[in-house]
Structure formats: C-alpha cells, structure tokens
N, CA, C and O of each residue as an XYZ file, in Angstrom:
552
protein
N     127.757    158.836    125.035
C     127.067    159.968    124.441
C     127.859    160.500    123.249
O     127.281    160.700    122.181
N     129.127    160.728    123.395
C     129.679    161.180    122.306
C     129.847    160.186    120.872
O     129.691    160.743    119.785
N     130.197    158.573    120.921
C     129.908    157.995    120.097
C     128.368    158.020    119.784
O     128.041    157.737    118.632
N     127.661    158.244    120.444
C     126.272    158.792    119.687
C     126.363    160.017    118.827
O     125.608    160.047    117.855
N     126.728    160.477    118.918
C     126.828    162.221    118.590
C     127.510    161.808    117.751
O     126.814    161.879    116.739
N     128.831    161.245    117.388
C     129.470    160.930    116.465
C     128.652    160.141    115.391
O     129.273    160.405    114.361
N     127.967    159.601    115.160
C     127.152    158.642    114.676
C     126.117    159.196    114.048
O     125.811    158.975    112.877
N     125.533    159.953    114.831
C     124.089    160.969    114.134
C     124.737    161.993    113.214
O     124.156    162.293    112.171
N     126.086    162.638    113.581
C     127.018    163.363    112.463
C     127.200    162.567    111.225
O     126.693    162.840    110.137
N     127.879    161.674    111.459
C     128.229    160.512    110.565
C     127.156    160.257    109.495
O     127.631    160.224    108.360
N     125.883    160.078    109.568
C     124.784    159.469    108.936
C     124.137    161.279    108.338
O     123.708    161.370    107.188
N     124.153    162.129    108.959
C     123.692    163.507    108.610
C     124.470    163.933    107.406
O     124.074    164.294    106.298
N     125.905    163.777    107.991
C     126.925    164.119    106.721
C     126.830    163.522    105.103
O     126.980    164.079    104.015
N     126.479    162.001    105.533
C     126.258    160.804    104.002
C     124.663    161.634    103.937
O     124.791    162.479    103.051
N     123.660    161.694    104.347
C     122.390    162.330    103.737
C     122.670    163.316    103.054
O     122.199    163.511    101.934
N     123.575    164.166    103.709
C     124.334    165.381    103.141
C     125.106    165.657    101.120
O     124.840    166.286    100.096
N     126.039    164.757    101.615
C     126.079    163.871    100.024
C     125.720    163.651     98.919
O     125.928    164.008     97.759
N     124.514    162.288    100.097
C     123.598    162.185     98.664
C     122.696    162.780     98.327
O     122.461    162.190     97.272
N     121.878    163.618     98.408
C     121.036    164.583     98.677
C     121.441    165.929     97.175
O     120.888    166.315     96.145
N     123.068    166.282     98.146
C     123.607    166.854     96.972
C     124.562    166.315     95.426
O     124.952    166.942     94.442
N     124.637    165.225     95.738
C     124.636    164.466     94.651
C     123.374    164.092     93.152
O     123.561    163.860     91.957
N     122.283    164.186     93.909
C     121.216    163.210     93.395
C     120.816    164.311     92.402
O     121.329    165.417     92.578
N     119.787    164.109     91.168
C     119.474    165.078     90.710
C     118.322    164.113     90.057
O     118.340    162.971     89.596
N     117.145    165.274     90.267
C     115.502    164.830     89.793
C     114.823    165.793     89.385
O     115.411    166.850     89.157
N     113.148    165.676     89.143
C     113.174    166.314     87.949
C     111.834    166.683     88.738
O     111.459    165.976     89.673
N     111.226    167.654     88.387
C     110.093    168.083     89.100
C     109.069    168.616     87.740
O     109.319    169.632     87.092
N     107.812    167.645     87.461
C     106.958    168.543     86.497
C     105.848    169.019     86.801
O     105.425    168.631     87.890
N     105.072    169.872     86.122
C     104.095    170.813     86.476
C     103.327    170.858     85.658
O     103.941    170.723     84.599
N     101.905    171.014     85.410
C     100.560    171.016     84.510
C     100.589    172.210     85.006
O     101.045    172.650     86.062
N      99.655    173.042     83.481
C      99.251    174.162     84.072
C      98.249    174.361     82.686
O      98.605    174.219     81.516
N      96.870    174.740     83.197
C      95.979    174.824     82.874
C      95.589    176.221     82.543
O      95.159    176.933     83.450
N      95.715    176.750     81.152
C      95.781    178.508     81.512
C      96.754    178.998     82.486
O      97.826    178.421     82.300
N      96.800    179.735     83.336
C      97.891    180.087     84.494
C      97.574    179.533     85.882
O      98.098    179.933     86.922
N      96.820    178.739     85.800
C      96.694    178.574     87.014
C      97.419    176.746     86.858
O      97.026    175.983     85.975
N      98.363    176.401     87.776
C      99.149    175.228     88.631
C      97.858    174.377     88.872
O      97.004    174.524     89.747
N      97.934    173.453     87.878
C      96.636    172.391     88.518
C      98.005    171.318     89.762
O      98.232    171.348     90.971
N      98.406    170.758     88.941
C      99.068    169.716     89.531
C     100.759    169.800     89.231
O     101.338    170.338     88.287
N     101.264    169.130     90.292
C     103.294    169.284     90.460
C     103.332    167.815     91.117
O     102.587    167.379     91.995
N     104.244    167.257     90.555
C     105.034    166.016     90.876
C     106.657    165.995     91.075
O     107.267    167.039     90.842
N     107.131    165.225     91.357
C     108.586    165.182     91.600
C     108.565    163.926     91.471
O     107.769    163.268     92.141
N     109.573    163.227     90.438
C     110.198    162.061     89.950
C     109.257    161.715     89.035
O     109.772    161.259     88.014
N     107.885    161.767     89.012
C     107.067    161.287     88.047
C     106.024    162.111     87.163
O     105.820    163.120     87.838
N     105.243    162.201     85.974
C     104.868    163.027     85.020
C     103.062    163.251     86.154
O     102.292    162.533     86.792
N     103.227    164.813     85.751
C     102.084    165.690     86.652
C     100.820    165.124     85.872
O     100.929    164.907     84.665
N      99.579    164.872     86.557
C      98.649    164.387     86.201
C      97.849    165.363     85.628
O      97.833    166.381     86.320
N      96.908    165.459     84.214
C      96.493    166.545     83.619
C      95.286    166.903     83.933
O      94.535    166.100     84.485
N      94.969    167.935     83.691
C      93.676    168.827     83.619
C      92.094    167.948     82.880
O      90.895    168.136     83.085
N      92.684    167.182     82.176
C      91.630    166.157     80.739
C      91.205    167.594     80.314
O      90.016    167.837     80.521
N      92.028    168.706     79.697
C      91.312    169.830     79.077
C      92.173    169.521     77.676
O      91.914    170.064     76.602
N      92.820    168.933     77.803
C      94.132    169.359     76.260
C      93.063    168.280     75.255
O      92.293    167.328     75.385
N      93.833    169.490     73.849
C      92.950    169.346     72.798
C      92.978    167.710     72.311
O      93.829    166.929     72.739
N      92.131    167.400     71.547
C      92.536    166.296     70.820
C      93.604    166.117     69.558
O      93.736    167.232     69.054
N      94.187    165.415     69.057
C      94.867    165.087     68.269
C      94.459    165.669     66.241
O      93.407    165.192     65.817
N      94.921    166.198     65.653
C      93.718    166.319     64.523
C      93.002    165.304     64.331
O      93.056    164.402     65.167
N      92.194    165.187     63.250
C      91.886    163.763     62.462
C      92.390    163.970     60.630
O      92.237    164.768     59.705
N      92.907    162.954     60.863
C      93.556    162.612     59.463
C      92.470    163.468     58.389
O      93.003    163.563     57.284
N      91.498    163.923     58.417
C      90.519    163.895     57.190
C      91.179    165.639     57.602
O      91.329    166.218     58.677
N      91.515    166.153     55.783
C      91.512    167.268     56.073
C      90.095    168.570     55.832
O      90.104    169.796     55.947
N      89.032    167.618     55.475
C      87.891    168.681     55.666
C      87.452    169.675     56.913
O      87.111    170.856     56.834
N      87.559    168.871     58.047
C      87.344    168.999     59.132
C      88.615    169.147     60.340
O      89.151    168.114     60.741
N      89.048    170.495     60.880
C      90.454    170.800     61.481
C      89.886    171.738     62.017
O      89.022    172.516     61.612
N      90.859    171.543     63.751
C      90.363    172.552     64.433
C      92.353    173.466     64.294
O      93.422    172.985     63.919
N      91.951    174.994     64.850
C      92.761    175.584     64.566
C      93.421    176.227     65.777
O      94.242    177.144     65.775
N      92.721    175.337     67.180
C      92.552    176.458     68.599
C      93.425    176.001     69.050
O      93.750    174.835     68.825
N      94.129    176.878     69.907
C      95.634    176.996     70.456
C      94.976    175.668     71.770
O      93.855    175.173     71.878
N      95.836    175.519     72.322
C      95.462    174.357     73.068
C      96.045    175.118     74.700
O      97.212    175.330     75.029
N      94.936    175.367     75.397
C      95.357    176.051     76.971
C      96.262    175.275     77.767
O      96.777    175.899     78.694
N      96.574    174.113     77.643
C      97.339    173.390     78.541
C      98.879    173.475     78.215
O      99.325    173.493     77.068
N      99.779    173.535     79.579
C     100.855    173.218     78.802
C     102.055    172.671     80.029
O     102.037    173.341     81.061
N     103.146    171.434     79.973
C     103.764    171.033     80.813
C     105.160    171.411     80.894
O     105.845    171.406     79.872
N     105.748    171.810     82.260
C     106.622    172.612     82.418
C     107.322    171.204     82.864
O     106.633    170.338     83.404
N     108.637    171.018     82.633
C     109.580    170.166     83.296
C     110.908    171.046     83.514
O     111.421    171.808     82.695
N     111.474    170.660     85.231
C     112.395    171.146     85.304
C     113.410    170.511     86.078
O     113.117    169.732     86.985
N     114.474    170.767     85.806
C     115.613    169.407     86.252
C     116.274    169.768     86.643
O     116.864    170.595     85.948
N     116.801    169.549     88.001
C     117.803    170.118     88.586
C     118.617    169.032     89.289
O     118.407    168.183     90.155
N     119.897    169.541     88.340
C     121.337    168.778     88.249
C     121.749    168.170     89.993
O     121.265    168.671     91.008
N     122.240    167.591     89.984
C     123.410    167.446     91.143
C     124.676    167.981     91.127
O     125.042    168.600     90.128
N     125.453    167.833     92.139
C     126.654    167.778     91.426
C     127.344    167.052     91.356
O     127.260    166.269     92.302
N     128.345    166.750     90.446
C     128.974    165.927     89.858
C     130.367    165.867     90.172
O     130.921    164.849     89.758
N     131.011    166.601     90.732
C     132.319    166.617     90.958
C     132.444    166.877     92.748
O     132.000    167.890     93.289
N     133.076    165.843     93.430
C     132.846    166.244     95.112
C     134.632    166.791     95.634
O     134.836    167.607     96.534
N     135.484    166.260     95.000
C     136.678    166.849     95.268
C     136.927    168.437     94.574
O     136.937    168.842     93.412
N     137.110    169.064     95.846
C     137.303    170.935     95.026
C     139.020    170.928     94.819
O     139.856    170.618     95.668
N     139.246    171.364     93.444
C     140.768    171.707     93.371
C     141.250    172.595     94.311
O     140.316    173.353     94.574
N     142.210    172.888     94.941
C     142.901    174.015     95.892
C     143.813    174.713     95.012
O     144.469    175.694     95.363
N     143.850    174.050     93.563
C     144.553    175.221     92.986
C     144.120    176.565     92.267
O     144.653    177.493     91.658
N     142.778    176.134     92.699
C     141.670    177.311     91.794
C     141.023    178.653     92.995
O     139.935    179.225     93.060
N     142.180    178.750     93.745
C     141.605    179.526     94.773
C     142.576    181.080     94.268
O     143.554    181.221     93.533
N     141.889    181.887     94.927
C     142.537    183.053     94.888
C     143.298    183.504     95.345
O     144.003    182.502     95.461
N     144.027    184.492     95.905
C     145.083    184.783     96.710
C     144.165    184.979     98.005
O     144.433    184.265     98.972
N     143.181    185.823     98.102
C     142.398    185.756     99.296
C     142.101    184.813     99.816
O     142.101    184.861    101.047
N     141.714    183.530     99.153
C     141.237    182.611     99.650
C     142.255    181.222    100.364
O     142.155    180.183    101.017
N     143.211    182.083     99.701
C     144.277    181.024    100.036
C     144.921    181.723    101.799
O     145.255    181.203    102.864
N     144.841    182.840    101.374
C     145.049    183.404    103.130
C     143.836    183.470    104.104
O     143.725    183.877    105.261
N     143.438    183.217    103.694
C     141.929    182.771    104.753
C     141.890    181.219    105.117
O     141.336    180.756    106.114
N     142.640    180.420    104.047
C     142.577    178.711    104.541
C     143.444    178.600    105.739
O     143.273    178.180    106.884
N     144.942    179.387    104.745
C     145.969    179.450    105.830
C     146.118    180.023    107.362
O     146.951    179.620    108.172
N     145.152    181.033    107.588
C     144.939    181.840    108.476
C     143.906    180.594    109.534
O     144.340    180.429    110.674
N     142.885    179.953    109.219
C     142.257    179.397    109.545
C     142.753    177.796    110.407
O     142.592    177.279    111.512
N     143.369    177.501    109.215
C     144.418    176.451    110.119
C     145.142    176.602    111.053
O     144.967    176.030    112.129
N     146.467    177.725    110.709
C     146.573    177.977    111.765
C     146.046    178.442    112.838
O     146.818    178.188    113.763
N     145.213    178.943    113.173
C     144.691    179.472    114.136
C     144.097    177.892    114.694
O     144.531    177.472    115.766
N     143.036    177.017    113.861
C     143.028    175.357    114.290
C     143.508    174.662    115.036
O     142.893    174.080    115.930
N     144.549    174.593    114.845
C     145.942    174.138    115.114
C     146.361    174.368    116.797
O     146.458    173.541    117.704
N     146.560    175.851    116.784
C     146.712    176.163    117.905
C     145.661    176.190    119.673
O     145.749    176.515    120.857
N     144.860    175.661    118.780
C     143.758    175.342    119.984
C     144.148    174.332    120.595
O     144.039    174.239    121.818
N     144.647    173.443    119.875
C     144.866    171.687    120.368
C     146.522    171.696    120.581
O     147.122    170.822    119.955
N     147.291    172.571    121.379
C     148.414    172.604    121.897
C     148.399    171.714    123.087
O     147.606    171.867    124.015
N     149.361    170.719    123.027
C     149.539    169.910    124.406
C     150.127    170.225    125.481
O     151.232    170.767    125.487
N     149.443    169.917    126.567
C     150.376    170.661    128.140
C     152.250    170.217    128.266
O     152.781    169.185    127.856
N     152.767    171.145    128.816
C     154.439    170.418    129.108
C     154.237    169.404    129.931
O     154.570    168.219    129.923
N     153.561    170.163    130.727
C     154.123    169.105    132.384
C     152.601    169.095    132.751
O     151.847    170.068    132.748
N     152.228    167.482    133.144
C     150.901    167.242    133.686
C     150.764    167.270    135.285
O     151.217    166.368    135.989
N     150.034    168.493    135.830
C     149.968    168.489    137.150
C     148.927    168.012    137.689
O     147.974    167.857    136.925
N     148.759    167.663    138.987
C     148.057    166.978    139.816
C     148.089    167.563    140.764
O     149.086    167.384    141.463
N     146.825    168.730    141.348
C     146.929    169.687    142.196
C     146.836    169.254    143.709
O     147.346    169.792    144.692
N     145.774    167.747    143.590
C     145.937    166.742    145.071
C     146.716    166.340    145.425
O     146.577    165.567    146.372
N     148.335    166.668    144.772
C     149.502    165.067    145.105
C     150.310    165.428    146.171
O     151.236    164.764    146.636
N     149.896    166.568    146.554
C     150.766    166.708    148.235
C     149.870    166.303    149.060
O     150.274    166.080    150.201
N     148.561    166.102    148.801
C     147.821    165.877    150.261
C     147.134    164.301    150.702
O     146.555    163.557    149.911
N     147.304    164.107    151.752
C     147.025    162.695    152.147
C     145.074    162.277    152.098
O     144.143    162.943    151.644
N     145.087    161.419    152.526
C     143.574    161.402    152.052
C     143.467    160.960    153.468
O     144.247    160.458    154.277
N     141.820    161.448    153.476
C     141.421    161.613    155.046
C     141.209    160.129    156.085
O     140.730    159.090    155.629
N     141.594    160.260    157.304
C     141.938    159.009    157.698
C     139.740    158.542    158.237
O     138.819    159.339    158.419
N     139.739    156.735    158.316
C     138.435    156.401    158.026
C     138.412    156.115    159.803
O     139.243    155.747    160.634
N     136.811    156.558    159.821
C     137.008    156.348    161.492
C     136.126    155.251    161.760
O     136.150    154.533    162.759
N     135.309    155.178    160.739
C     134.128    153.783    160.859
C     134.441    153.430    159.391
O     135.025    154.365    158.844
N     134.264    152.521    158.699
C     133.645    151.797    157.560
C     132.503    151.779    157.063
O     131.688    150.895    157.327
N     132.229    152.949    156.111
C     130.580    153.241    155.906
C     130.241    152.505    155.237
O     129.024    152.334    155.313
N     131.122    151.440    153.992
C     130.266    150.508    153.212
C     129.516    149.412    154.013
O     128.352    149.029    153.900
N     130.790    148.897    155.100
C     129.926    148.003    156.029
C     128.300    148.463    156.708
O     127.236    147.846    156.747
N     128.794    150.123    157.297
C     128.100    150.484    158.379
C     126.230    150.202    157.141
O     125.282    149.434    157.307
N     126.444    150.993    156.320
C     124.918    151.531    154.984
C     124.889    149.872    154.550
O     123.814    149.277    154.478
N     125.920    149.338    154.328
C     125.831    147.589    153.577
C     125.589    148.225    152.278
O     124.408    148.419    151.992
N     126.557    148.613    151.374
C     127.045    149.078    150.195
C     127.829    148.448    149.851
O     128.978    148.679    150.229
N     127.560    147.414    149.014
C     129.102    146.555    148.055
C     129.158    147.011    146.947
O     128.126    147.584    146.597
N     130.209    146.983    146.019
C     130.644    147.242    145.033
C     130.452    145.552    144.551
O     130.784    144.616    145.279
N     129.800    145.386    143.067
C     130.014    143.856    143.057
C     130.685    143.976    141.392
O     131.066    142.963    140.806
C-alpha cells in the first residue's frame, strides 16, 4: 500500500511540474460584447460577421467600424524551477530554520529497543490445533 501511495505522489508531483511549467494560449471571438466562441491552443472560430476586406477601386469604400474583435491571451509558465535561498528575508529565513528544526526532531531514534514480552514464556500446547482443524502452512 505504501509503495502505491508513493507512486500516485510520484506521478501527481511530475503533473505538478509540468502543468506549471507549460504555457498556452487561450483565444476568444467576441461579437459586439457578447463571447461567441473560446479555444485553448487553437484560433476561436468566428461569428462570419467581420467586415470584408476593402476593394482596391477607390470609388466605392465602406467606412464601418467592424463589430468583431479577437482577444488572445497567454499565459506564461514558469521558467525558472530552482528558488535561490539567498533572496529570502530575515523572516523567512527564521521560519525555514524554525521549521526544520522542529522536522528534525520528530524522527529522533529510540536509545534502547525494548521488548515488553521478553520476560514471559509462551503458553504451553495441550493439543496441536493445526493437526486437530488440518491447517498447514505450505
């Protein structure tokens, strides 16, 4: 059980990682104010309201603001996974220290290992119950 437990930590922690490592991009259509469509990793599918392109001929030009418009937004990872310890404060540095030690002292080893059964004899057998039930150990 515990190498299980160890294992599901193990794999939680690397999701952990990369997760905060990774960085993607999330875009958004928006049609007047209202959110037609949102994607993540790939470009938001449009409204088919946005204007056309001019046409080269300048007799004929439209002048109308165009209602559509695409929001992209990107959010970084991070980039650096080792934190300096020299960029800590004085507080923070007595809170690491405070913390360890206190750590530390949980996992103190016993002097002397006792064995609270080792004066007493073990009880004498008056029948043989593996025989009597037919219980083998194989």
């Amino acid at each position: 059980m515990k190498q299980f437990l160890n294992k599901i930590i193990a794999v939680f922690m690397a999701m952990v990682v990369l997760l905060s490592t990774m960085s993607f991009t999330v875009s958004q259509h928006y049609c007047g104010d209202y959110l037609v469509d949102s994607a993540l990793f790939s470009k938001a599918e449009s409204c088919g309201m946005e204007m056309e392109k001019p046409s080269p001929n300048k007799d004929c030009s439209l002048t109308k603001k165009n209602c559509c418009s695409d929001i992209l937004t990107q959010i970084d990872g991070q980039s650096e996974l080792k934190i300096d310890v020299a960029h800590l404060n004085f507080e923070q540095q007595v809170f690491v220290a405070a913390l360890s030690y206190s750590y530390i002292q949980l996992f103190e080893g016993i002097e002397e290992n006792s064995v609270p059964f080792n004066y007493y004899s073990p009880p004498l057998l008056v029948k043989d119950l593996q025989l009597l039930d037919e219980v083998f150990l194989i």
